[in-house]
Biopython code that builds the backbone (N, CA, C, O; Angstrom):
import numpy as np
from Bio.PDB.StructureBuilder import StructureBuilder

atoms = [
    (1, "UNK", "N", (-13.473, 28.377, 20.565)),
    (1, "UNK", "CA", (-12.501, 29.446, 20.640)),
    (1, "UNK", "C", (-11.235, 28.909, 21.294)),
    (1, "UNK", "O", (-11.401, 27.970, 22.073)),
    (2, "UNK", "N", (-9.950, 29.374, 21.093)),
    (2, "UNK", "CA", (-9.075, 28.564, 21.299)),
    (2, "UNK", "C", (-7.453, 30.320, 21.679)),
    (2, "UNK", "O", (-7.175, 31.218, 20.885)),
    (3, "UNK", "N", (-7.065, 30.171, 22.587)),
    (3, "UNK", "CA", (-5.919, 30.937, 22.607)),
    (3, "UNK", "C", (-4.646, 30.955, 22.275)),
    (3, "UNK", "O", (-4.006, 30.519, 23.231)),
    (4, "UNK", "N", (-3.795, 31.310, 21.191)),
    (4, "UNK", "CA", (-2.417, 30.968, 21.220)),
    (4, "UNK", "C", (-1.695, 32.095, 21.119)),
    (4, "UNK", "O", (-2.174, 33.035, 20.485)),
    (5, "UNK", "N", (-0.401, 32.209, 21.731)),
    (5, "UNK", "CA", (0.346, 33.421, 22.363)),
    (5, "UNK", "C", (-0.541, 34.637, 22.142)),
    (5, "UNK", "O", (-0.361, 35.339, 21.147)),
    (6, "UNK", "N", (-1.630, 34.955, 23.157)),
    (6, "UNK", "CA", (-2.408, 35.782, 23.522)),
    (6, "UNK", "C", (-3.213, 36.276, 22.116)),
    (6, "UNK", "O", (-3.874, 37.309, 22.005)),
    (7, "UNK", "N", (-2.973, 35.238, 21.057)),
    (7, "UNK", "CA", (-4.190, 35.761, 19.908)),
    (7, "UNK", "C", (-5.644, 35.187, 20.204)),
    (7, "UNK", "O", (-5.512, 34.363, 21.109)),
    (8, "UNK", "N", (-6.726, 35.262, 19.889)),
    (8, "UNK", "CA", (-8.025, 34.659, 19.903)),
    (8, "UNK", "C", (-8.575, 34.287, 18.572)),
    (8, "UNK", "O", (-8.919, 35.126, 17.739)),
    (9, "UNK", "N", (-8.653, 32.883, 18.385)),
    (9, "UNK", "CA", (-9.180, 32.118, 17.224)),
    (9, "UNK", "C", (-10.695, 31.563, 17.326)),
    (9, "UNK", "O", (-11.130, 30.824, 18.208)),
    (10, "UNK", "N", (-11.347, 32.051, 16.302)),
    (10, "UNK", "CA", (-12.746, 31.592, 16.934)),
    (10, "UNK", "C", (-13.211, 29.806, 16.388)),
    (10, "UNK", "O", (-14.346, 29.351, 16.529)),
    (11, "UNK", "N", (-12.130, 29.096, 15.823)),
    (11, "UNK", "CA", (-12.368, 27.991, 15.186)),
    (11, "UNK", "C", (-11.288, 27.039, 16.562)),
    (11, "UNK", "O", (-10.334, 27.393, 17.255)),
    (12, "UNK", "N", (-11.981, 25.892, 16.448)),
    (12, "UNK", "CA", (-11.448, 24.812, 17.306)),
    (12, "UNK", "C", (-9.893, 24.086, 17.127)),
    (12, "UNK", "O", (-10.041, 23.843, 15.929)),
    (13, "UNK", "N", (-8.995, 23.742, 17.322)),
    (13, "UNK", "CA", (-7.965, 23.082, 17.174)),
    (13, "UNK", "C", (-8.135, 21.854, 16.094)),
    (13, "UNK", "O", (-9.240, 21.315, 16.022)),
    (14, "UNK", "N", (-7.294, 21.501, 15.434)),
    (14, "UNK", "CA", (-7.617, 20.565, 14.125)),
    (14, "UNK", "C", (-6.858, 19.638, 14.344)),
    (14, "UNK", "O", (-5.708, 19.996, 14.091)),
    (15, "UNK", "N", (-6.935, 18.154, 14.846)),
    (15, "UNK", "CA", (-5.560, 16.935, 14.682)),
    (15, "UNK", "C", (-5.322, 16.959, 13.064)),
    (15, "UNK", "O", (-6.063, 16.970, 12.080)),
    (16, "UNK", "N", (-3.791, 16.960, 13.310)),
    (16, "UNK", "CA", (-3.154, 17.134, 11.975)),
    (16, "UNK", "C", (-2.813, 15.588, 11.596)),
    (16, "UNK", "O", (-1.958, 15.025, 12.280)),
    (17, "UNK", "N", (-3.345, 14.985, 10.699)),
    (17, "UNK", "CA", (-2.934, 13.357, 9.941)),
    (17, "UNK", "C", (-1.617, 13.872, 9.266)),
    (17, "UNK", "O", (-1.136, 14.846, 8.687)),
    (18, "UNK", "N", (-1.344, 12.636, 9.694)),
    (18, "UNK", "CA", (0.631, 12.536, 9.289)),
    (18, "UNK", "C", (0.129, 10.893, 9.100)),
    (18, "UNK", "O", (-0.713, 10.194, 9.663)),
    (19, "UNK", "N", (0.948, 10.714, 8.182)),
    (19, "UNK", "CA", (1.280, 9.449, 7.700)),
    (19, "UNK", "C", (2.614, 8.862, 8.820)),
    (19, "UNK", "O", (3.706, 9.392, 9.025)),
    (20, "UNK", "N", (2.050, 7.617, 9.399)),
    (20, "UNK", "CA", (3.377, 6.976, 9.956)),
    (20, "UNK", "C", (3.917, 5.640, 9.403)),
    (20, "UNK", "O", (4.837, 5.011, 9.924)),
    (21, "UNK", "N", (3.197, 5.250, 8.210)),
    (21, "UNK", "CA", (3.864, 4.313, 7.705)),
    (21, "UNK", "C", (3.781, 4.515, 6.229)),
    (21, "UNK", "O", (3.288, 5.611, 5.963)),
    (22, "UNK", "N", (4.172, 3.666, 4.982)),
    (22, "UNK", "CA", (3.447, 3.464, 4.167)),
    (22, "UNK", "C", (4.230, 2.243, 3.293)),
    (22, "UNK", "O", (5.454, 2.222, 3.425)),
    (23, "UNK", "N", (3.735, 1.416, 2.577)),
    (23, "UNK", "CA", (4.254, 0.576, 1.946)),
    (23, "UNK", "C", (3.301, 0.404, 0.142)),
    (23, "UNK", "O", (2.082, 0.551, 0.057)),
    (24, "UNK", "N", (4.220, 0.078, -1.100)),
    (24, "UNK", "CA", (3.923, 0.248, -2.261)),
    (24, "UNK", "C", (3.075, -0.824, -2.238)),
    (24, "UNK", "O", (3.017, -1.425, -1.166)),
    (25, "UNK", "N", (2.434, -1.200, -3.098)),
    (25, "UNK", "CA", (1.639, -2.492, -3.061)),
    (25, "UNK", "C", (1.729, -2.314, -5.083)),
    (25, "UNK", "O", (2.274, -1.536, -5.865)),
    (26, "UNK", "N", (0.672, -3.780, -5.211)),
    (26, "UNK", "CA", (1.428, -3.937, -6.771)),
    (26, "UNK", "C", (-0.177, -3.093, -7.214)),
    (26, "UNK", "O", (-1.165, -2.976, -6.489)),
    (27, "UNK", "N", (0.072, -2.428, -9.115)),
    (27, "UNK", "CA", (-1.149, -1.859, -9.042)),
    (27, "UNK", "C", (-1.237, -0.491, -9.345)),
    (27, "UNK", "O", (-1.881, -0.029, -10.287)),
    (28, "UNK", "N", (-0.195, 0.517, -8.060)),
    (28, "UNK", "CA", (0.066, 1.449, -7.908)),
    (28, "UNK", "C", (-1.231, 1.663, -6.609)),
    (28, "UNK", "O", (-2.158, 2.473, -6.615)),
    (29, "UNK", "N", (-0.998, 0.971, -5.909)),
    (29, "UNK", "CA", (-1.909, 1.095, -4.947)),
    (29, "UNK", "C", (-0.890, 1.233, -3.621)),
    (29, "UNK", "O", (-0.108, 0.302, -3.426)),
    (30, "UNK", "N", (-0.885, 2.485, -2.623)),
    (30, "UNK", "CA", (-0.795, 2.363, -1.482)),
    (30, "UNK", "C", (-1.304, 2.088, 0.040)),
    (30, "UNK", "O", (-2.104, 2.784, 0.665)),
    (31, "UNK", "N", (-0.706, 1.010, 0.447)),
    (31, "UNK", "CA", (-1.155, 1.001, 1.798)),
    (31, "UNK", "C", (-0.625, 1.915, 2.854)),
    (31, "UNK", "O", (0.598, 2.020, 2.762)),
    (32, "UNK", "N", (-1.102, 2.549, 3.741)),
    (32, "UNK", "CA", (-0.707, 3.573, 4.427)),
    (32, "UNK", "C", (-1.512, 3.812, 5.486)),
    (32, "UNK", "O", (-2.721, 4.048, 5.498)),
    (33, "UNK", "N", (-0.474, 3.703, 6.680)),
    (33, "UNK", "CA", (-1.089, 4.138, 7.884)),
    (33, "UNK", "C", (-0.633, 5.602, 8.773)),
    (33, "UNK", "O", (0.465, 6.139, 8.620)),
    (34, "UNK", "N", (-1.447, 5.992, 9.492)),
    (34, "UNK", "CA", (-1.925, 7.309, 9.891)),
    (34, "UNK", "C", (-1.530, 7.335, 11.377)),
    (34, "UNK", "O", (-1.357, 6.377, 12.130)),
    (35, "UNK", "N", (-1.408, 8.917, 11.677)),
    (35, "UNK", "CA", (-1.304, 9.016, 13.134)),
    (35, "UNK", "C", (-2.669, 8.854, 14.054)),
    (35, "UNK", "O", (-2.612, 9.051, 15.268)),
    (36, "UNK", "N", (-3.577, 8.578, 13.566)),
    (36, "UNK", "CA", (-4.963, 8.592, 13.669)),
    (36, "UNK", "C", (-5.521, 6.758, 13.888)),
    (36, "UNK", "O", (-6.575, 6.134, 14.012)),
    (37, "UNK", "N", (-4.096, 6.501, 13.834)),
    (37, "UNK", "CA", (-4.625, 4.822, 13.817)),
    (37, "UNK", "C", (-5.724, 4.118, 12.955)),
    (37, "UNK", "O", (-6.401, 3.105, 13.130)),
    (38, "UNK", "N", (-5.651, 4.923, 12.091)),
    (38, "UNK", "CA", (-6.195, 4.424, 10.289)),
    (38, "UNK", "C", (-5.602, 3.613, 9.884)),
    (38, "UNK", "O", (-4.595, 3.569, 10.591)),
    (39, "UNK", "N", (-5.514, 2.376, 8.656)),
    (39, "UNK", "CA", (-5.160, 2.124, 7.517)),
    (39, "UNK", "C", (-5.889, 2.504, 6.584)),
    (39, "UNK", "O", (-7.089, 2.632, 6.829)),
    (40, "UNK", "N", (-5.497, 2.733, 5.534)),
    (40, "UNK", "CA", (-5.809, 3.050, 4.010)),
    (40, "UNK", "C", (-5.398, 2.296, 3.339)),
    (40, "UNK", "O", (-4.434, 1.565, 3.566)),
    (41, "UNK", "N", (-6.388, 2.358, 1.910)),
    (41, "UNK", "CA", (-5.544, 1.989, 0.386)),
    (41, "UNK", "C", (-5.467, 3.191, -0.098)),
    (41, "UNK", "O", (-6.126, 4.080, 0.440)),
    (42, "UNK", "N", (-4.877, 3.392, -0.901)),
    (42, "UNK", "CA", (-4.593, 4.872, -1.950)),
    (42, "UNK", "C", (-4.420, 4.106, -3.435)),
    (42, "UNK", "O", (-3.502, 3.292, -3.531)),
    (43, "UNK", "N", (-5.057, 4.288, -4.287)),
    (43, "UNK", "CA", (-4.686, 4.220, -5.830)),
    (43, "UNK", "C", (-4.738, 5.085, -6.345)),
    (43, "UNK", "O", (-5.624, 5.887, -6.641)),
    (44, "UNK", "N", (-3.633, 4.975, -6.517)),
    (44, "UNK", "CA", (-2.289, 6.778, -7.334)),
    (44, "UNK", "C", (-2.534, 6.335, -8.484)),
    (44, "UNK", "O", (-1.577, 6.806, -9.098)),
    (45, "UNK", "N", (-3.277, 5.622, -9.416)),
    (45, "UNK", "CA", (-3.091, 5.361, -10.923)),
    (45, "UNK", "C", (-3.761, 6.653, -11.730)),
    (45, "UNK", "O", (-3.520, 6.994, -12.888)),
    (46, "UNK", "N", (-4.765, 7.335, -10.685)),
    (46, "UNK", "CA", (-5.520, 8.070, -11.841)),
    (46, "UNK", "C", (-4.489, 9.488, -11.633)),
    (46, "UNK", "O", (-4.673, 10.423, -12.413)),
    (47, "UNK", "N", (-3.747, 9.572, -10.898)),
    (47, "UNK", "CA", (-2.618, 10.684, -10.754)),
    (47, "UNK", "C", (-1.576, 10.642, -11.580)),
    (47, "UNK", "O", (-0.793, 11.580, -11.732)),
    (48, "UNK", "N", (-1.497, 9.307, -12.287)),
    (48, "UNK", "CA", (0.058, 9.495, -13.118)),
    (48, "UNK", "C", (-0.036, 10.399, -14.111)),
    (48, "UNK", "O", (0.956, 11.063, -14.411)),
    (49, "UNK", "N", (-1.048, 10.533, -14.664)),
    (49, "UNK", "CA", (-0.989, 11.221, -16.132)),
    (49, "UNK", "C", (-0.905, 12.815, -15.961)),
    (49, "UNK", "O", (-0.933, 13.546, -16.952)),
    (50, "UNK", "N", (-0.780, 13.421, -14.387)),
    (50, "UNK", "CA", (-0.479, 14.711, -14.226)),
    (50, "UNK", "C", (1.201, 14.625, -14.254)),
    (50, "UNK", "O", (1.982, 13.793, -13.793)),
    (51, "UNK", "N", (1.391, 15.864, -15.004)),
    (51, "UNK", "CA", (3.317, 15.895, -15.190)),
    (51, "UNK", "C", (3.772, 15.887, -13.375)),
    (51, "UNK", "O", (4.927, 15.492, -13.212)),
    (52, "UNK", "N", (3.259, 16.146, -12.467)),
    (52, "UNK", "CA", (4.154, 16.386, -11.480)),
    (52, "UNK", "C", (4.061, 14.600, -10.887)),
    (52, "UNK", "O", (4.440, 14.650, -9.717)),
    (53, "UNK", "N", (3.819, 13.568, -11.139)),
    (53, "UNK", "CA", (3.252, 12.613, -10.921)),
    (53, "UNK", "C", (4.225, 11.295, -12.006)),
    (53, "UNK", "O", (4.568, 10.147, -11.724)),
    (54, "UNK", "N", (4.380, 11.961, -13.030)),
    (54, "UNK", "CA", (4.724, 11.105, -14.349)),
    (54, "UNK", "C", (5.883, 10.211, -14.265)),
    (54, "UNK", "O", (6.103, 9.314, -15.079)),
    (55, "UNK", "N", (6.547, 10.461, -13.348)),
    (55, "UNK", "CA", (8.230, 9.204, -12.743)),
    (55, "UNK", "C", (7.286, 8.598, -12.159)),
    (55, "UNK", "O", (7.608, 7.411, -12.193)),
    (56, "UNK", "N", (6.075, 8.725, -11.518)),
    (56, "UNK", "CA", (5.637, 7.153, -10.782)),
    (56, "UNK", "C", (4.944, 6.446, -11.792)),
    (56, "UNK", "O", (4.020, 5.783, -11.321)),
    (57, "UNK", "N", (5.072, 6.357, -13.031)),
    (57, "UNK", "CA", (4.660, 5.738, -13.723)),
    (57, "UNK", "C", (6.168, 4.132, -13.465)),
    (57, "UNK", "O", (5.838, 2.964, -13.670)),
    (58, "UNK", "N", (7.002, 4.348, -13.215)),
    (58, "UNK", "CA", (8.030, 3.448, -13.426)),
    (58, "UNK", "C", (7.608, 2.944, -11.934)),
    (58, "UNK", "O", (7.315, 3.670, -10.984)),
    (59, "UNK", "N", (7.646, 1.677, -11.961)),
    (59, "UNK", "CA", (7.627, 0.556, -10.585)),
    (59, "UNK", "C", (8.517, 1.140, -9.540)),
    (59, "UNK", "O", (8.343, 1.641, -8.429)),
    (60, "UNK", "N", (9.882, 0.801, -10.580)),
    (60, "UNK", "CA", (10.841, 0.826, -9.054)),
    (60, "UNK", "C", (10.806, 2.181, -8.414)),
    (60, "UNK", "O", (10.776, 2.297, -7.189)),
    (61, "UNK", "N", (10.811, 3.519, -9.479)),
    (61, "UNK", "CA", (10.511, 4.852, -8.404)),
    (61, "UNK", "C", (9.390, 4.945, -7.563)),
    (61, "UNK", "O", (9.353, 5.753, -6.635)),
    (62, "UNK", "N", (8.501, 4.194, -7.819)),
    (62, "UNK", "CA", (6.837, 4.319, -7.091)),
    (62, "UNK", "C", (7.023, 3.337, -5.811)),
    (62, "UNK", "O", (6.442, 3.672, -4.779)),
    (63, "UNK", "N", (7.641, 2.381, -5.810)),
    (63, "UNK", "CA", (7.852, 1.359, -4.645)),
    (63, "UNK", "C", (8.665, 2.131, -3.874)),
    (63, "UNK", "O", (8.587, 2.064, -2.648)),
    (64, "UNK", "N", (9.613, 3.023, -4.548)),
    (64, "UNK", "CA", (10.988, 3.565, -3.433)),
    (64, "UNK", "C", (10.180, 4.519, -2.905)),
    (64, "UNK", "O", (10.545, 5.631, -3.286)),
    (65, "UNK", "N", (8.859, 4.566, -1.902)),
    (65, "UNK", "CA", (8.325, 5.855, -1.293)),
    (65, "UNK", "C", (9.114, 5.863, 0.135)),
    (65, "UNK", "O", (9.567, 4.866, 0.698)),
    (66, "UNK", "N", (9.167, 6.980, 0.514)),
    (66, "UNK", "CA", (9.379, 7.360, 1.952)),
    (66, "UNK", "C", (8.486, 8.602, 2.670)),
    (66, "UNK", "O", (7.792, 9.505, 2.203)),
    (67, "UNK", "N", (8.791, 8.261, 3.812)),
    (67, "UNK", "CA", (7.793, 9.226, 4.652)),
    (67, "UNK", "C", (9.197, 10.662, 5.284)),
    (67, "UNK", "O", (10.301, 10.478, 5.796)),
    (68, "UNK", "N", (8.522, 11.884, 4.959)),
    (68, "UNK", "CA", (9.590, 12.797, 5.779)),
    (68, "UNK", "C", (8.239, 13.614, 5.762)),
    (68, "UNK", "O", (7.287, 13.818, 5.008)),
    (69, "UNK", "N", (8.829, 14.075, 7.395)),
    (69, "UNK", "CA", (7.717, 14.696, 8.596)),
    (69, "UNK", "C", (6.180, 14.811, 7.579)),
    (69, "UNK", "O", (5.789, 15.789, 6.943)),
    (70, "UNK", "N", (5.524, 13.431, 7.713)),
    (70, "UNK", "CA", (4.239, 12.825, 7.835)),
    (70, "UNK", "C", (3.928, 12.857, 6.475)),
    (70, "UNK", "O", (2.758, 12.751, 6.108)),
    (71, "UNK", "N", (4.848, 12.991, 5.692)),
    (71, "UNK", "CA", (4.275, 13.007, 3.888)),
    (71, "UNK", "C", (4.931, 12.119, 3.432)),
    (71, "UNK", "O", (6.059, 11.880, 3.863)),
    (72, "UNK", "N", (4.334, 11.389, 2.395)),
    (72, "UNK", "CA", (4.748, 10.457, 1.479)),
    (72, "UNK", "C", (5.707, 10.898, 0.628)),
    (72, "UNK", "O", (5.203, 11.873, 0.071)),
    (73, "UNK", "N", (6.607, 10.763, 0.287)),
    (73, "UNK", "CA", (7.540, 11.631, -0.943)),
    (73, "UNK", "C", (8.200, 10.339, -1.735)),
    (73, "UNK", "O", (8.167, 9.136, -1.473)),
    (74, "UNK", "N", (8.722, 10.970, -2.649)),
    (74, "UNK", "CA", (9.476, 9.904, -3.760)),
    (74, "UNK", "C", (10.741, 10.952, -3.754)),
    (74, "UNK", "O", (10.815, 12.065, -3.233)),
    (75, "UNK", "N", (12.110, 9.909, -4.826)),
    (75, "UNK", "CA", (12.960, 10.902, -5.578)),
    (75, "UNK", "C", (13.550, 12.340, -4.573)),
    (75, "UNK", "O", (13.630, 13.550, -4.786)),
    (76, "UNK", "N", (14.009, 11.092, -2.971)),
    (76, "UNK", "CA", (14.589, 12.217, -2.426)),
    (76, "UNK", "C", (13.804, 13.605, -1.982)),
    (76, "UNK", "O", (14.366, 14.444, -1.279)),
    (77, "UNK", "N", (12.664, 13.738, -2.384)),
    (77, "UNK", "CA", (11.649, 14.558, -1.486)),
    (77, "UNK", "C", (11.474, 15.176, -2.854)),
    (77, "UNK", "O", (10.836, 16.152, -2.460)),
    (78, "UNK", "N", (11.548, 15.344, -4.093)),
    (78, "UNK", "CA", (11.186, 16.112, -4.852)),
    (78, "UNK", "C", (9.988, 15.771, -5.552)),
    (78, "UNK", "O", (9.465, 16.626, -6.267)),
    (79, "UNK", "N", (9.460, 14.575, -5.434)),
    (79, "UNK", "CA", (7.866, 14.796, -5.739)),
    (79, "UNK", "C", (7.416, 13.821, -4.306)),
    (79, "UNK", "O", (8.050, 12.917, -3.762)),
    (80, "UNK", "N", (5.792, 14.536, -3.896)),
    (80, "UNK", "CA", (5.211, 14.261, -2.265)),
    (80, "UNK", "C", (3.547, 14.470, -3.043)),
    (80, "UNK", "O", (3.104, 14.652, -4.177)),
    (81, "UNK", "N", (3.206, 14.369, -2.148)),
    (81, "UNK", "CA", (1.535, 14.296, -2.129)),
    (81, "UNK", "C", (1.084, 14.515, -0.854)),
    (81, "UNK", "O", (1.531, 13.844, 0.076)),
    (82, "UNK", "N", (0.026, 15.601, -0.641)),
    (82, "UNK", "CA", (-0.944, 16.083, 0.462)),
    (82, "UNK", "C", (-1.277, 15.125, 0.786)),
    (82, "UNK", "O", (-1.850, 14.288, 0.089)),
    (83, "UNK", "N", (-0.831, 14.994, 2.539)),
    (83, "UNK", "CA", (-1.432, 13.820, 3.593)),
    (83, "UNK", "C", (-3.415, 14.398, 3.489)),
    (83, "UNK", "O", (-4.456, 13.806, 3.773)),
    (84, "UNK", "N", (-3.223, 15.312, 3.131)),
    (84, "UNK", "CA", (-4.996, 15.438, 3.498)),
    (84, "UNK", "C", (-5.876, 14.668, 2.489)),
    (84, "UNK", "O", (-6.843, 13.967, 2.789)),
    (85, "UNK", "N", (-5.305, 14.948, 1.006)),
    (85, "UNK", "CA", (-5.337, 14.426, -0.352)),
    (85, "UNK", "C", (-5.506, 12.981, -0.259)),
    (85, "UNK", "O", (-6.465, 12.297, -0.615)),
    (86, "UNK", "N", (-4.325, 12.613, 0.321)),
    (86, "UNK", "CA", (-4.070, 10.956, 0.339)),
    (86, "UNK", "C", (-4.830, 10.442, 1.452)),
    (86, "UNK", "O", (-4.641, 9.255, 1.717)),
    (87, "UNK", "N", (-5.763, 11.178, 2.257)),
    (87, "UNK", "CA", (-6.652, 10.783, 3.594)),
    (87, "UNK", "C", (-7.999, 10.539, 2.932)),
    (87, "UNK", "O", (-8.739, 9.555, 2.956)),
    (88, "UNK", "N", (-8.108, 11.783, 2.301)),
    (88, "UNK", "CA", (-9.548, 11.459, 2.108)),
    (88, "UNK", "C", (-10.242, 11.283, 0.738)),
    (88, "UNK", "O", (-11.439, 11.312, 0.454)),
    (89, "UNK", "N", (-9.225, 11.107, 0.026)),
    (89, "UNK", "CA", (-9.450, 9.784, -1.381)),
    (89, "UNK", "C", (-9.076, 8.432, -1.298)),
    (89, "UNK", "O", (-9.130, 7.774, -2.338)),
    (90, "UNK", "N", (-8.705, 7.891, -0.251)),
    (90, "UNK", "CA", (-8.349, 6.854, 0.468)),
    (90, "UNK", "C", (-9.181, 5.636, 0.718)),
    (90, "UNK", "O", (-10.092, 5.947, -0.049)),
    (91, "UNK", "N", (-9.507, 4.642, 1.143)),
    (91, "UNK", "CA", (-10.589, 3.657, 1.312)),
    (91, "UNK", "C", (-10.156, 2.978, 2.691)),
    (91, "UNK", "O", (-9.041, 2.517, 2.936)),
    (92, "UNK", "N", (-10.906, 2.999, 3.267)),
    (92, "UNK", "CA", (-10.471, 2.000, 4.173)),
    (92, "UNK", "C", (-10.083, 0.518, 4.452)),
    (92, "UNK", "O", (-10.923, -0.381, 4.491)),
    (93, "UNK", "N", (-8.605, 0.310, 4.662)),
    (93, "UNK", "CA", (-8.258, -0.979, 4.702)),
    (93, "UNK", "C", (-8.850, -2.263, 5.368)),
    (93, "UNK", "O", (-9.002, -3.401, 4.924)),
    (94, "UNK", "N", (-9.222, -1.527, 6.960)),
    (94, "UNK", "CA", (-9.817, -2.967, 7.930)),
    (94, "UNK", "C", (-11.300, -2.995, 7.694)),
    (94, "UNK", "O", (-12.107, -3.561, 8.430)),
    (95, "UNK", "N", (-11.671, -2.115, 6.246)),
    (95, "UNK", "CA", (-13.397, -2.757, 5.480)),
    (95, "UNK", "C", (-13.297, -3.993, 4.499)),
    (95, "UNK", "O", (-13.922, -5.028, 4.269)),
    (96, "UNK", "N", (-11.916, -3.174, 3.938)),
    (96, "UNK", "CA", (-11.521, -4.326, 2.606)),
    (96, "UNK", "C", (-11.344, -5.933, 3.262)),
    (96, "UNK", "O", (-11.990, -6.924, 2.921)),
    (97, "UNK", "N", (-9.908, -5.828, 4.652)),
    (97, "UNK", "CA", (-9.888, -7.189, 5.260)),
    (97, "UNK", "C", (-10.720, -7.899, 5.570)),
    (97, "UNK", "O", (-10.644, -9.095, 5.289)),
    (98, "UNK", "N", (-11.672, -7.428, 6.183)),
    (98, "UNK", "CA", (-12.777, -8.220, 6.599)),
    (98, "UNK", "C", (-13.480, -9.426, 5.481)),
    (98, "UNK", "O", (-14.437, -10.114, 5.837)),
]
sb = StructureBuilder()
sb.init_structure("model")
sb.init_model(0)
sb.init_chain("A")
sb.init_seg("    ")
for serial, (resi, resn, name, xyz) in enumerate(atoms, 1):
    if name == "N":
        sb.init_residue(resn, " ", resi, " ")
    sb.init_atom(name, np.array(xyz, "f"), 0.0, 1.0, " ", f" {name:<3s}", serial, name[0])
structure = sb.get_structure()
């Protein structure tokens, strides 16, 4: 149970994952790290063929990603993808390094 401005919630507080880094890799694979002190891979390939998705079919728009407040976005913020989405279809990177 948890209190905020005098309401009563009967569910626990949730850490919210925000992306604090991310870089394109070749593939259509992202590497991406977390406020959670994660790395990830992400492979966005099986996402292109949805229309909201279909400009990352081109390299150079898919490499130009940026992060605004903890989301991945492309194209100036007009196409993004759920940090929760991109968390937990994700793989872990420091399994792969090893």
């Amino acid at each position: 149970m948890k209190i905020i401005d005098g309401i009563v919630y009967a569910q626990k507080e949730v850490d919210i994952i925000k992306v604090v880094s991310v870089k394109a890799l070749d593939n259509k694979i992202l590497l991406i790290s977390f406020n959670n002190n994660k790395e990830r891979l992400f492979d966005f390939s099986d996402l292109l063929d949805m229309p909201t998705f279909e400009a990352l079919k081109d390299d150079d728009i898919f490499k130009n990603c940026k992060i605004e407040n903890g989301i991945i976005t492309w194209l100036n913020g007009s196409i993004d993808i759920a940090t929760d989405t991109v968390y937990e279809k994700s793989f872990d990177y420091s399994f792969i390094s090893e």
